[in-house]
NUKEGU-557926 format. One record per residue (C-alpha): residue number from 1; residue in one letter; x, y, z. Coordinates in nm, 2 decimals, always signed. Layout:
N
<kolti lumpa="NUM" dolo="a" xx="X" yy="Y" zz="Z"/>
...
END
This chain:
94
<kolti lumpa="1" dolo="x" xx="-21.74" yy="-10.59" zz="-6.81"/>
<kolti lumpa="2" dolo="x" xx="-21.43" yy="-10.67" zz="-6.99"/>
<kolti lumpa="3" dolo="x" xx="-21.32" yy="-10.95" zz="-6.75"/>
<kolti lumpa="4" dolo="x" xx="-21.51" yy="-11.21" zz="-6.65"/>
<kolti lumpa="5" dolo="x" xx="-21.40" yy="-11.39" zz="-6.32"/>
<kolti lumpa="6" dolo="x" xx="-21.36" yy="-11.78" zz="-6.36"/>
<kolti lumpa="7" dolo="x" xx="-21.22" yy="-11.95" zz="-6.05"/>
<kolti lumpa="8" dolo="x" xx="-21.08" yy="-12.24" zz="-6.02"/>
<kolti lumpa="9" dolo="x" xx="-21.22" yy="-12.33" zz="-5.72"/>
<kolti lumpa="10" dolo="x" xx="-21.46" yy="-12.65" zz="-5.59"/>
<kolti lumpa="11" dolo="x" xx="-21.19" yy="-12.88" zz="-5.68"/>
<kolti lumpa="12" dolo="x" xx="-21.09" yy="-12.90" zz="-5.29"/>
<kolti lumpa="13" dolo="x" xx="-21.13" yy="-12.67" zz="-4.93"/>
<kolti lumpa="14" dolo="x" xx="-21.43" yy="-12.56" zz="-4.80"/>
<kolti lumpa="15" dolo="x" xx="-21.76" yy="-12.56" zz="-4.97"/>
<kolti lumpa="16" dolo="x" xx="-21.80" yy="-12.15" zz="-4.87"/>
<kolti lumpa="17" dolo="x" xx="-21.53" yy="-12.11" zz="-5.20"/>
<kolti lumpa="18" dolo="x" xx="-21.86" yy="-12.22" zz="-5.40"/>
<kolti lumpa="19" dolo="x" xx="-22.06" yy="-11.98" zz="-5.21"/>
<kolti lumpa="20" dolo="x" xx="-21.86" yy="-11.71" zz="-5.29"/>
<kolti lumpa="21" dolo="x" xx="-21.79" yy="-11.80" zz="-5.68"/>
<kolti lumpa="22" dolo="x" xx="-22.15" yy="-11.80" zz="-5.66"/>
<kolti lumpa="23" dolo="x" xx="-22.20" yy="-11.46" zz="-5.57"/>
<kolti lumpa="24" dolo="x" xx="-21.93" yy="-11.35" zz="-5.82"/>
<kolti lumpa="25" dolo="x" xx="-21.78" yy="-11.61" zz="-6.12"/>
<kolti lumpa="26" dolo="x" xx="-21.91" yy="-11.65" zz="-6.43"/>
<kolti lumpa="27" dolo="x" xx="-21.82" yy="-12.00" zz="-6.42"/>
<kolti lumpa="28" dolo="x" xx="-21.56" yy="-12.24" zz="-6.26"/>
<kolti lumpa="29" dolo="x" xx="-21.34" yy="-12.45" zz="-6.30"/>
<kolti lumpa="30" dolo="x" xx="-21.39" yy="-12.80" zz="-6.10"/>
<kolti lumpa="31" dolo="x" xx="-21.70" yy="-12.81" zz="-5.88"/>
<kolti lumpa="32" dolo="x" xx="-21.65" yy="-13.16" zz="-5.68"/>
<kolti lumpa="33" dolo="x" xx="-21.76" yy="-13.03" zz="-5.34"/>
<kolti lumpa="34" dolo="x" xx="-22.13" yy="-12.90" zz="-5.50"/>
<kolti lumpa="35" dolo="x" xx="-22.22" yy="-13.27" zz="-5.48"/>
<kolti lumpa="36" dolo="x" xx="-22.18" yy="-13.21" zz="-5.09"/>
<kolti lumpa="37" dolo="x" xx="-22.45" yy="-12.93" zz="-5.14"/>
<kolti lumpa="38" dolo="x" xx="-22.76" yy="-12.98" zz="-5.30"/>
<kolti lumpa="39" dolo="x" xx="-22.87" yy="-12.62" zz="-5.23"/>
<kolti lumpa="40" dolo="x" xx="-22.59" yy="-12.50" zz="-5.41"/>
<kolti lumpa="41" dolo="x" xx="-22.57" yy="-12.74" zz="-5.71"/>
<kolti lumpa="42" dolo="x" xx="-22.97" yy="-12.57" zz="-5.73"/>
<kolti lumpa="43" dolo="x" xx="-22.84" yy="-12.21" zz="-5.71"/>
<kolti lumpa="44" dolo="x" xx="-22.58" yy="-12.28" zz="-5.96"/>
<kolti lumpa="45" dolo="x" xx="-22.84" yy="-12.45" zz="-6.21"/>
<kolti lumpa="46" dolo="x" xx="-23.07" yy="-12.14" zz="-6.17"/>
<kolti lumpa="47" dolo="x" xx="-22.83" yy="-11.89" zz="-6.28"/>
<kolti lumpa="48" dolo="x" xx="-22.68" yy="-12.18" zz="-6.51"/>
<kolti lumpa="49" dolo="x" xx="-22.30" yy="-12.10" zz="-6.42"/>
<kolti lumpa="50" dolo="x" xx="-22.06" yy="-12.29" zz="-6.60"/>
<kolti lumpa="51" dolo="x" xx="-21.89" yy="-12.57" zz="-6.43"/>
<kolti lumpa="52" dolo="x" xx="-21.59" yy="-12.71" zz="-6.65"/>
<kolti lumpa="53" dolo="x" xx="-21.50" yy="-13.07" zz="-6.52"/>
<kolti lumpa="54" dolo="x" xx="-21.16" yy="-13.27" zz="-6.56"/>
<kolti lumpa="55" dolo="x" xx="-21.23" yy="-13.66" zz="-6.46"/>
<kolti lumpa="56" dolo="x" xx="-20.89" yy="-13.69" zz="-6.55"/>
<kolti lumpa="57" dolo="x" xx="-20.72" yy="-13.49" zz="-6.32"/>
<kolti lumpa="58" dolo="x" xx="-20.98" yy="-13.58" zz="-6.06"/>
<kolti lumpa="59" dolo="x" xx="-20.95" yy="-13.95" zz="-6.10"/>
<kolti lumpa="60" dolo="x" xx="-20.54" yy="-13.90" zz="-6.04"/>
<kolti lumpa="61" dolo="x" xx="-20.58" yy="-13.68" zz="-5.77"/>
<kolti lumpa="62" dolo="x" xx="-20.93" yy="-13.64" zz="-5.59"/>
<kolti lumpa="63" dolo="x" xx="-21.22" yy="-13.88" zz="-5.72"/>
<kolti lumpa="64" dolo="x" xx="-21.23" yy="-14.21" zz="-5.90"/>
<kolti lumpa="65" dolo="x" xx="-21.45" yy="-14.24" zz="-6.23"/>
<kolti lumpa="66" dolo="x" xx="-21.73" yy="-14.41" zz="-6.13"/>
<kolti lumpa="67" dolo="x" xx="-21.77" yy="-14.15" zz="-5.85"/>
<kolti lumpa="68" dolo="x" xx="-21.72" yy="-13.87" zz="-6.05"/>
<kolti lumpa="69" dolo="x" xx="-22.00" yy="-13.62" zz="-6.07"/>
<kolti lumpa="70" dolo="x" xx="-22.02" yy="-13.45" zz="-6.39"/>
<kolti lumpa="71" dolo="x" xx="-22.29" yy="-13.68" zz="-6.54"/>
<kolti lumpa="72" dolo="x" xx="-22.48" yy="-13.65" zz="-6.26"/>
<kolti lumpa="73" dolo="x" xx="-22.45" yy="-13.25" zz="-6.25"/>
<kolti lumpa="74" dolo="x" xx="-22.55" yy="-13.27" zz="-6.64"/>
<kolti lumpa="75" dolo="x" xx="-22.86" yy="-13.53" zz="-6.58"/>
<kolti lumpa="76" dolo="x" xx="-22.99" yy="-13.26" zz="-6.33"/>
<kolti lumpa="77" dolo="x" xx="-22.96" yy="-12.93" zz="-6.57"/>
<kolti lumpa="78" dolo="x" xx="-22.63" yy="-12.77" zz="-6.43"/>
<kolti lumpa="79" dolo="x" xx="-22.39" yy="-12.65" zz="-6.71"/>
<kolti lumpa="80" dolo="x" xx="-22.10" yy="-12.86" zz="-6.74"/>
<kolti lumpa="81" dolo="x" xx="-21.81" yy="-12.91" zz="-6.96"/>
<kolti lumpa="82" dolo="x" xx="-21.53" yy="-13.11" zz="-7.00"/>
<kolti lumpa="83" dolo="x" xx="-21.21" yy="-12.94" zz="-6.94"/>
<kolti lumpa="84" dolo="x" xx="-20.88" yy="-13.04" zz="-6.99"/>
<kolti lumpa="85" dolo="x" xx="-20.73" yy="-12.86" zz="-6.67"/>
<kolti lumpa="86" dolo="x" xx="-20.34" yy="-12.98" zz="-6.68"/>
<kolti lumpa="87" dolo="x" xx="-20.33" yy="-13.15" zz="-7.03"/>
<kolti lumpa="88" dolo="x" xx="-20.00" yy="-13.20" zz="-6.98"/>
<kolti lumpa="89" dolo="x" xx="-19.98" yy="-13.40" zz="-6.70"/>
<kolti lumpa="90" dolo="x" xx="-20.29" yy="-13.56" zz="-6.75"/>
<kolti lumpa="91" dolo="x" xx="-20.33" yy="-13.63" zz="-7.09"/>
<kolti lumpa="92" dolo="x" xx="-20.39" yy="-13.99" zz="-7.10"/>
<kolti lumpa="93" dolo="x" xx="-20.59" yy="-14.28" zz="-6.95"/>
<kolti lumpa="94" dolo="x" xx="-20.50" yy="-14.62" zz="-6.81"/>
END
């Protein structure tokens, strides 16, 4: 194809938004609520769609650090990035 679908999507909502970027992304963008699903984080490894992460905008708006997933996807095989989502506004740290 000559577009590829990348959703933002597992940031927050319902977990069925990962279901269905599942069935159709190429990656996302995000991915929080697949540490609520370990049958999904699986699913996700197997077809190895790319999750990129932002601990900075999570950590402002969702998810402290130290509770942040994205090591925890990468230590299990899932393919993650970092990502810089809204570098504007969060472009720095404490």
């Amino acid at each position: 194809n000559t577009y590829q679908f990348r959703p933002h999507c597992g940031e927050a909502g319902a977990v069925t938004h990962l279901v269905t970027a599942y069935m159709v992304a190429e990656n996302i963008s995000h991915g929080l609520l697949l540490r609520k699903s370990p049958v999904l984080q699986y699913l996700f490894y197997l077809c190895q769609i790319g999750i990129a992460m932002s601990p900075l905008s999570n950590n402002s708006l969702f998810i402290n650090y130290n509770r942040n997933p994205m090591l925890e996807y990468f230590e299990r095989g899932l393919c993650v990035s970092l990502s810089t989502d809204d570098p504007m506004q969060f472009h720095f740290t404490k």
